[in-house]
C-alpha positions in Angstrom: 80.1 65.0 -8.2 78.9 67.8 -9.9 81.3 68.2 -13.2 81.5 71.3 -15.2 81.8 70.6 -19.3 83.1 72.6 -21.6 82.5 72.3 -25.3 84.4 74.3 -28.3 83.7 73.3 -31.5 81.5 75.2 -34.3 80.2 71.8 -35.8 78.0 69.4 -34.1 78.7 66.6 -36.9 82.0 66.9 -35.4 84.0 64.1 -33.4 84.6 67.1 -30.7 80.8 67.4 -30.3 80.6 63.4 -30.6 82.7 63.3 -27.6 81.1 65.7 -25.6 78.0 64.3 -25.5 79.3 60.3 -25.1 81.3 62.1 -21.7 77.9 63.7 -20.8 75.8 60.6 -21.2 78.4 58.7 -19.2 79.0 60.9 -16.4 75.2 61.4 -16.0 74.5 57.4 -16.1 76.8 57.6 -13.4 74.9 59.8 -11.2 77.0 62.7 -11.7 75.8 66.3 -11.6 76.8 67.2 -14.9 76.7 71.0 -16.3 76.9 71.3 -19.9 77.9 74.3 -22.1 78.4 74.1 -25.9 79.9 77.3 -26.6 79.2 78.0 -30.1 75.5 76.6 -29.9 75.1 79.2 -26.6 76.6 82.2 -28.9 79.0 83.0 -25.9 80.3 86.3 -26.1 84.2 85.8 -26.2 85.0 89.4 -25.6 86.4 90.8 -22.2 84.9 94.9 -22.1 87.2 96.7 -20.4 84.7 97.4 -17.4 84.9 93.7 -17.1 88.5 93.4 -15.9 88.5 94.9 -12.2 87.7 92.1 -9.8 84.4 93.3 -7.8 82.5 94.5 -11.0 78.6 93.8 -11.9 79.2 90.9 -14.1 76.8 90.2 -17.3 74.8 87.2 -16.1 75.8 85.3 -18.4 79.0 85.3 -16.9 77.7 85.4 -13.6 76.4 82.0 -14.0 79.6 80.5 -15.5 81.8 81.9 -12.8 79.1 80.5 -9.8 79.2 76.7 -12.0 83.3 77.2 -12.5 83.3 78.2 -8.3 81.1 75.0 -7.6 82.2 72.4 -9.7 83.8 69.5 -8.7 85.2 68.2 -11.6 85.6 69.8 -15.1 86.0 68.5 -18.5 87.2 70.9 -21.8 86.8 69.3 -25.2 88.4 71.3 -28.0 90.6 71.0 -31.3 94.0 72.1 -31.5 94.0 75.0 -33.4 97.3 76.6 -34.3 98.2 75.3 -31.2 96.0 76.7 -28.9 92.0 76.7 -27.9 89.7 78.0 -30.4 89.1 81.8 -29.7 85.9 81.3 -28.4 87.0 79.3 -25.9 89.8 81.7 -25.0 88.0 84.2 -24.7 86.1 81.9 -22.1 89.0 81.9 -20.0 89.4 85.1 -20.2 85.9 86.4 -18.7 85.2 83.7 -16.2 88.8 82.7 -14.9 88.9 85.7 -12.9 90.4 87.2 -10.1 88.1 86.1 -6.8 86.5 83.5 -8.5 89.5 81.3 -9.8 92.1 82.7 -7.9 93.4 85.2 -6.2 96.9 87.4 -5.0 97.7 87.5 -1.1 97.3 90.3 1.1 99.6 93.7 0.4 100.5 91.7 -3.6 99.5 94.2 -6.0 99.3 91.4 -8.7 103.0 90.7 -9.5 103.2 87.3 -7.1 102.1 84.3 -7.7 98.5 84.0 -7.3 96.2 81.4 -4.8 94.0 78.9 -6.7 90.7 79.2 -5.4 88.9 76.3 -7.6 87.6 73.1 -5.5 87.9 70.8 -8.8 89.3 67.8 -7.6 90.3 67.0 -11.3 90.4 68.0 -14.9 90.3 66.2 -18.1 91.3 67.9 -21.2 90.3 66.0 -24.4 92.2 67.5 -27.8 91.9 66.4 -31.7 94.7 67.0 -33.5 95.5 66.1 -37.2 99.4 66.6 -36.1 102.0 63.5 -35.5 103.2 63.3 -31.6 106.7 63.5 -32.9 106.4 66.7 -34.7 103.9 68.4 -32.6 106.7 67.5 -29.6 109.8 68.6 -31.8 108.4 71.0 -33.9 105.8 72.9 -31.8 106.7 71.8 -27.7 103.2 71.0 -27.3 101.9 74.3 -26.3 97.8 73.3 -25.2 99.5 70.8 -22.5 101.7 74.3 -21.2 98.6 76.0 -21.2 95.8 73.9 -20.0 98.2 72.4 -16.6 100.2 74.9 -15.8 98.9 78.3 -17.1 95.5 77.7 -16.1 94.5 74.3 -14.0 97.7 74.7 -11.8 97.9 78.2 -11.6 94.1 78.2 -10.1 94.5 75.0 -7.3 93.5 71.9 -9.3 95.7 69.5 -8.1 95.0 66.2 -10.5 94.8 67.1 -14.1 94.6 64.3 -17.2 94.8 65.0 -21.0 93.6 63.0 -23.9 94.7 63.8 -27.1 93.6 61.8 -30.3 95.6 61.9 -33.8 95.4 61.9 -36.4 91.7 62.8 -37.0 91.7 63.6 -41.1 92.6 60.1 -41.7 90.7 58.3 -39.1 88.5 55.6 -40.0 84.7 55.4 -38.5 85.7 52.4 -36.7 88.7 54.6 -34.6 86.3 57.6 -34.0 83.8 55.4 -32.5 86.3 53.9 -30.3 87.5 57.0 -29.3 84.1 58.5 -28.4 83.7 55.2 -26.2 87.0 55.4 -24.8 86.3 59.4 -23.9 82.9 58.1 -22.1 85.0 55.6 -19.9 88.1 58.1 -19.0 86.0 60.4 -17.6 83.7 57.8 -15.8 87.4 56.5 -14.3 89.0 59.6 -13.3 85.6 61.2 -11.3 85.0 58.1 -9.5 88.6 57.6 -8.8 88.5 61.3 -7.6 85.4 61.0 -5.5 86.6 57.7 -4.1 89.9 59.1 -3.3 89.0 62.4 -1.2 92.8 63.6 -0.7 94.6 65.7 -2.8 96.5 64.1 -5.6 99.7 65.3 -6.8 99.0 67.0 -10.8 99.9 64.9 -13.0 99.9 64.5 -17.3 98.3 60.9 -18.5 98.4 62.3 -21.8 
């Protein structure tokens, strides 16, 4: 399968960037197509220019490029941290230049853009990985969880990705070597299980939460 991955993390000593690259290795070992993007080491430009926003507009080719992997993947990974509850900017900013209209969805015929939109991506599946230094009780409670809102049904489910998995490991700041490296294995494995589950499988599979 060829698997889009997504990195946002400003510090490669970091058990974000540790992750990344154990999913990488894995998938890769694996024989899968992997496409690999570390957004703060790549300097991506996080800003959506005005000209930017109509749908058939000359694209930077930067973004060209992201939108043709994004159109073509099969699979896609996103490693981030939760910050203030949501993706780091620079990886908002992501969604907003290359989850675009005609590439990641799209409104039906005569809908001037207040329907609900058709997914266009072919992902089969999506694995979100998140660190967060906040309890499950509290971040349930307190906060509702707003990365799982966002990621499934904002995004993934709103642009035709019907099987969708999320990992998130707590509480980093107090984790011992010992739990980080069995994380970054564990990471490595998921995402070796869920693409060759989703290649094996070839139907559609209902979306779904396993985090």
């Amino acid at each position: 399968m060829r698997i889009l991955l997504i990195l946002a993390h400003p510090d490669i000593s970091s058990l974000n960037y540790s992750i990344a690259q154990a999913v990488r290795l894995a998938l890769s070992k694996k024989g899968h197509d992997v496409i690999f993007h570390d957004l703060y080491a790549e300097a991506f430009d996080p800003i959506l220019p005005a000209h930017e926003i109509p749908r058939d507009v000359s694209l930077d080719p930067v973004v060209e490029r992201h939108c043709s992997e994004l159109v073509q993947a099969e699979g896609i990974v996103i490693v981030h941290p939760n910050w203030w509850g949501q993706p780091p900017a620079i990886l908002t900013g992501w969604i907003d230049r290359i989850i675009r209209p005609g590439v990641a969805y799209r409104f039906v015929e005569n809908d001037s853009g207040e329907g609900v939109p058709e997914g266009l991506l072919k992902a089969r599946a999506v694995l979100v990985i998140n660190t967060s230094n906040t309890r499950e009780e509290r971040e349930n409670l307190v906060f509702g969880d707003p990365l799982e809102r966002i990621w499934r049904d904002c995004v993934f489910g709103l642009c035709g990705v019907t099987e969708f998995h999320r990992r998130i490991l707590r509480i980093v700041v107090t984790s011992t070597v010992e739990q980080r490296d069995a994380w970054i294995r564990e990471m490595g494995d998921l995402a070796v299980h869920i693409f060759s589950h989703s290649q094996d499988q070839g139907d559609v599979i209902p979306l779904k939460n396993e985090g």
